[in-house]
N, C-alpha and C positions, 0 to 999 in steps of 0.2 A: 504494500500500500504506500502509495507516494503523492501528495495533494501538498500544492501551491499555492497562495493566496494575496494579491496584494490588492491594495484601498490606499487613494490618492489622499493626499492629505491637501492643506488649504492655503491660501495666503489670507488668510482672516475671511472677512465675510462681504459680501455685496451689501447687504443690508442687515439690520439688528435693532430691534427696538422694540414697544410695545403695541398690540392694535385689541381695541376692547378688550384691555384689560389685561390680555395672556402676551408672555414671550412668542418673539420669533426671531429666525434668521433666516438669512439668503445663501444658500451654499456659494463659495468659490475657489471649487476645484482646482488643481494643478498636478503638472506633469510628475510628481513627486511622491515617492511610497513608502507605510508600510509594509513590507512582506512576510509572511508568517508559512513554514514548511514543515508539516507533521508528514512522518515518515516511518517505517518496519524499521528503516536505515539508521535513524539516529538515536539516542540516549537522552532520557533527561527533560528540562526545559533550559532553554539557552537562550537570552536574552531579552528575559519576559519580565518588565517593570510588576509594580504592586498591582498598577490596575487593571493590565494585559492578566497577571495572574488569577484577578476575580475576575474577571470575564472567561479564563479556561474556568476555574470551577463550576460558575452557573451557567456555561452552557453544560455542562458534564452532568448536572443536577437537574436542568430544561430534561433533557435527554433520558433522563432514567441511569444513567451510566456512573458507578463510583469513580472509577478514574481516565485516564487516557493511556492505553495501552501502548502506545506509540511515543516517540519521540518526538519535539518541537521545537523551532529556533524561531526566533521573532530577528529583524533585521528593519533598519529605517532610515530614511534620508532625511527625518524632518526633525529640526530642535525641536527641544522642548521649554515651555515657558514662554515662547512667542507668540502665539493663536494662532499655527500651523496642522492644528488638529491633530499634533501627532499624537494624544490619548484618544481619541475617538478615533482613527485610521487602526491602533493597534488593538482595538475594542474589538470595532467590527471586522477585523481581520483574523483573530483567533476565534471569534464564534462563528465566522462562516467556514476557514478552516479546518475546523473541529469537528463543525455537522455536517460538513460534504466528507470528511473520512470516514467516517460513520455511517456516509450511503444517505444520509436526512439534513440535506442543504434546508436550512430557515428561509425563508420571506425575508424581506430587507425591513420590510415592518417588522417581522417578529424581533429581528436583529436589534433594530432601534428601541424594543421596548426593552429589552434585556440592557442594552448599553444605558439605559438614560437611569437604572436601577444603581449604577456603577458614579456616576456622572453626565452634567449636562452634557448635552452630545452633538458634536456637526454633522449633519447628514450629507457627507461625501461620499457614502456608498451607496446611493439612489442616484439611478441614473442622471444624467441629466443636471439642471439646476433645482433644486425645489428650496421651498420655501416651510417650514416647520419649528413647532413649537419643540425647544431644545432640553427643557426640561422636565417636559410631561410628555416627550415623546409622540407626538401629534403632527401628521404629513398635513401641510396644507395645503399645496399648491406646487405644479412642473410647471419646469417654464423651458422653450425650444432654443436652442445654440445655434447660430449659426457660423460652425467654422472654429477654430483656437483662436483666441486674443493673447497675445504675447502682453508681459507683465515682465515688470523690474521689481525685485523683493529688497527692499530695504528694510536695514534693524535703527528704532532709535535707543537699544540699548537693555540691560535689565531683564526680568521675567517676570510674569505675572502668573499667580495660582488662578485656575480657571474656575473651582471651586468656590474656593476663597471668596473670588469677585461676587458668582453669582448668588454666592450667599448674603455679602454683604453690599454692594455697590447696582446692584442690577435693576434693582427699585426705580434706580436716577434715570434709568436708561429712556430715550425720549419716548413719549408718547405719541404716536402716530395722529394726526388728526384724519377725517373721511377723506378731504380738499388735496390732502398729503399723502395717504394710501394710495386713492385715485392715481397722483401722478405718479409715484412709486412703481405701480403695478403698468401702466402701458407702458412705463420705461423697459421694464424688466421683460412683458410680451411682446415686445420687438425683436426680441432675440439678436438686435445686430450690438456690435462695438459700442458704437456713441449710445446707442439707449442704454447697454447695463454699466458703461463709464458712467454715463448723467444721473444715472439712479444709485451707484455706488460714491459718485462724490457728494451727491445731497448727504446720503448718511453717517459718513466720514466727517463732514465738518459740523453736523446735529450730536456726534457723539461727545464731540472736544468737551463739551459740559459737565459728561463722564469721566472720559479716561481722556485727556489731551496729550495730546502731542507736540509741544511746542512750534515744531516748524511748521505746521500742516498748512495753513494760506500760502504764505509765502514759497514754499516747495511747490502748492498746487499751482500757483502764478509763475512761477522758473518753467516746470514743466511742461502746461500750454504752449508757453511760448517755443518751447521745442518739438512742440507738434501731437505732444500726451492729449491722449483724449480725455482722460480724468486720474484719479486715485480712489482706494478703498483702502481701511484699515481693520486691523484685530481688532473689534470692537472692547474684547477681553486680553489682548496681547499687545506687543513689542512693533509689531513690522506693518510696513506701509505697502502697498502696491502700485505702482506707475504702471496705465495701462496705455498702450500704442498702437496706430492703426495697423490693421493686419497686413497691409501692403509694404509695409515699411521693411525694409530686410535687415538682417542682423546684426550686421554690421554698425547700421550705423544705430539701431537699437543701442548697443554698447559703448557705442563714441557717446553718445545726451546720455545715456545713465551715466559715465563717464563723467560728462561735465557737472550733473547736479551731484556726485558723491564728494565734488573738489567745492563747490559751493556751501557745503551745509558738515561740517566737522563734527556734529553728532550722529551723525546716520553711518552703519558700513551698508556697505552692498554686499547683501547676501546671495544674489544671484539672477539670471535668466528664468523665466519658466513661460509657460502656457496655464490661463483659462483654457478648461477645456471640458465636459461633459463629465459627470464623476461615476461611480458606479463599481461593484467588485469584479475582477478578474482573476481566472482561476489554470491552473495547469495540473492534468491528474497522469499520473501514471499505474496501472492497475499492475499487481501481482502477474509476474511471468511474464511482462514485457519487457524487449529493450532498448536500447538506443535513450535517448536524449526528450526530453520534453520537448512540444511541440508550441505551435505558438500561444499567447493568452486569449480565453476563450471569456465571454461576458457570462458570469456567473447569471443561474436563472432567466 
């Protein structure tokens, strides 16, 4: 038995805030993983934080199952303490690992109710972008992609517990008016570049109230003028996002990230990535096969 599993993690969030009453978020996916690989082959658990560890348990208990007969390695590209999702990538990465070895892959709903038990949760293993309540586990709304939006990940430093926040800070988090939902939502149902930049920068500078960023105008106003179609931040973390039109080629992507990382001495630049559709990916290899895994398959 051999099963592969990885879950994109995030560059913070498109949106976040309150609407009657209840939390929500806007996922925003990128090209960046947890990968979690239960195996016959391997020994143990290998690189499974606290929270990765209670998510192997309750899915083991979901399941009817005392233990995992198999061995498991967790593996990641995303810090932690920035609002890159990487506790919720390695969430729902070792329950959907776990119950595809077992033959009984979850629902990304069942997924999300089990992770939001653990903590509040980004929902970057649903397809696509959606919109949902993060701490009660509640899908509220897909929205359509058109295409990867390349993004520049800046850090301005620090970590923040995600727990923490949304125990104690989350209350502040802006209240949505109807006038401001409204435009919110046909931002986000355009599915092109400029509608989910315009609807990510409205709530990037509604959050400063929150958690601020010191530089966040003035970066957004450098940036424009380099051609940025907007910014998004971890509404609960560290990093900023610079988003650029999709025509724009790489190159010079990294000459303007370039110049705004020489402009503002608090930010590093954490890297390239893509917006891009979120959702889990899987590679299995059954007993008595061989060769090499094939390529990633879209979980469910």
């Amino acid at each position: 038995m051999d099963v592969m599993v990885r879950v994109p993690g995030s560059c913070g969030e498109l949106v976040q805030g309150y609407w009657q009453g209840e939390p929500f978020l806007v996922t925003c996916p990128i090209n960046r993983y947890t990968t979690v690989h239960v195996s016959s082959g391997l020994a143990g658990c290998c690189g499974l934080g606290r929270k990765a560890s209670l998510a192997l348990q309750a899915v083991c208990r979901h399941l009817g199952k005392e233990r995992l007969p198999w061995g498991i390695r967790l593996t990641s590209e995303l810090p932690r303490g920035k609002g890159m999702a990487s506790s919720s990538a390695d969430i729902a990465a070792v329950i959907a690992a776990v119950s595809l070895a077992w033959g009984k892959p979850l629902p990304v709903e069942e997924i999300l109710q089990l992770a939001v038990r653990i903590e509040p949760t980004d929902g970057t293993f649903f397809r696509g972008i959606v919109c949902l309540d993060q701490m009660h586990g509640r899908l509220k709304q897909s929205y359509h992609l058109a295409g990867r939006l390349p993004l520049t990940v800046f850090d301005t430093g620090g970590t923040v517990d995600t727990v923490a926040f949304h125990r104690e800070a989350a209350q502040e988090a802006p209240a949505y008016s109807k006038l401001q939902m409204q435009g919110i939502q046909q931002l986000l149902r355009s599915g092109t570049a400029q509608g989910l930049a315009a609807a990510a920068t409205r709530s990037a500078l509604l959050h400063q109230a929150v958690l601020p960023k010191p530089c966040l105008p003035d970066l957004l106003a450098d940036a424009q003028s380099l051609g940025a179609l907007g910014l998004n931040v971890a509404h609960s973390g560290t990093v900023i996002g610079i988003f650029w039109p999709p025509a724009f080629p790489a190159s010079q992507i990294v000459e303007r990230a370039g110049i705004l990382q020489e402009r503002y001495d608090g930010l590093s630049l954490w890297g390239q990535a893509y917006l891009q559709g979120g959702g889990i990916g899987f590679l299995r290899k059954e007993e008595g096969e061989h060769g090499t895994f094939c390529s990633w398959r879209q979980y469910l």
